[in-house]
C-alpha positions, 0 to 999 in steps of 0.5 A: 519759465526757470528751472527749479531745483527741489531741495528735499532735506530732513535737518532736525539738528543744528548742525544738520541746518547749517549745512542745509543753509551752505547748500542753499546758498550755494545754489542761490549764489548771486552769480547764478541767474534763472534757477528756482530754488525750493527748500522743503523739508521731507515730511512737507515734500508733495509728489506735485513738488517732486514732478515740477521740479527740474532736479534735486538736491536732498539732504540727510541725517544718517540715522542707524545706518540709514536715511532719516525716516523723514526721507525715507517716507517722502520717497515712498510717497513720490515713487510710483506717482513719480516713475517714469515721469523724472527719469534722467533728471539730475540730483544731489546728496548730502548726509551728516551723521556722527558714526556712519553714512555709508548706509544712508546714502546707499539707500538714498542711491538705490531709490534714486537709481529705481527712478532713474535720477541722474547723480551729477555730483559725488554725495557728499558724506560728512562726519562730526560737527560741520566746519569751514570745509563742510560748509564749502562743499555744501556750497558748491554743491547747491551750486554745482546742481542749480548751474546743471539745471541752467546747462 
């Protein structure tokens, strides 16, 4: 059976799904064979979801400096079903927001350490509208998570 990466994300925006869809393609990549890639958005994210995944990639708008609300509820519904039950497994990060990401993604980071996910690539924090660059680092992120899945 392949592994599968969960990709978690709350894109209201247009540039938001943009990089979405950078990242998706990139852990989709034709080049990487034996990965399940599941996008679902954060209010439709189960904790059967979040426990039949092999690891994770989320995705954020930084709202007021935090995490969407959107995230933020799928964590609370997935923590304690989930503790224990996916210590050590791998993730990924990604939040777009106008001004300031720095609390987003240290709230996303907290959590994420509470469950005991492995970080296996720097969150990437994006600013402004996405451009080609963005859109590049999204990709190899969405890489980088679906070939630790195949490591």
């Amino acid at each position: 059976m392949s592994p599968t990466l969960l990709v978690v994300h709350h894109t209201p925006s247009p540039g938001t799904r943009e990089l979405l869809e950078a990242v998706l393609e990139g852990a989709r990549d034709p080049e990487i064979e034996g990965v399940d890639v599941r996008s679902v958005p954060a209010l439709g994210a189960t904790v059967s979801d979040f426990l039949d995944a092999d690891g994770y990639l989320f995705g954020t708008t930084a709202n007021f400096g935090y995490m969407s609300g959107a995230l933020k509820h799928f964590f609370d519904s997935v923590y304690y079903p989930a503790l224990d039950a996916v210590a050590g497994r791998p993730f990924g990060l990604w939040v777009h927001g106008n001004q300031d990401t720095v609390g987003a993604v240290k709230s996303v980071e907290k959590i994420t350490a509470g469950l005991a996910l492995k970080l296996v690539a720097k969150p990437l924090e994006f600013q402004g509208q996405p451009d080609s660059s963005l859109r590049e680092r999204c990709y190899e992120l969405g890489a980088t998570l679906a070939v630790t899945l195949l490591e």
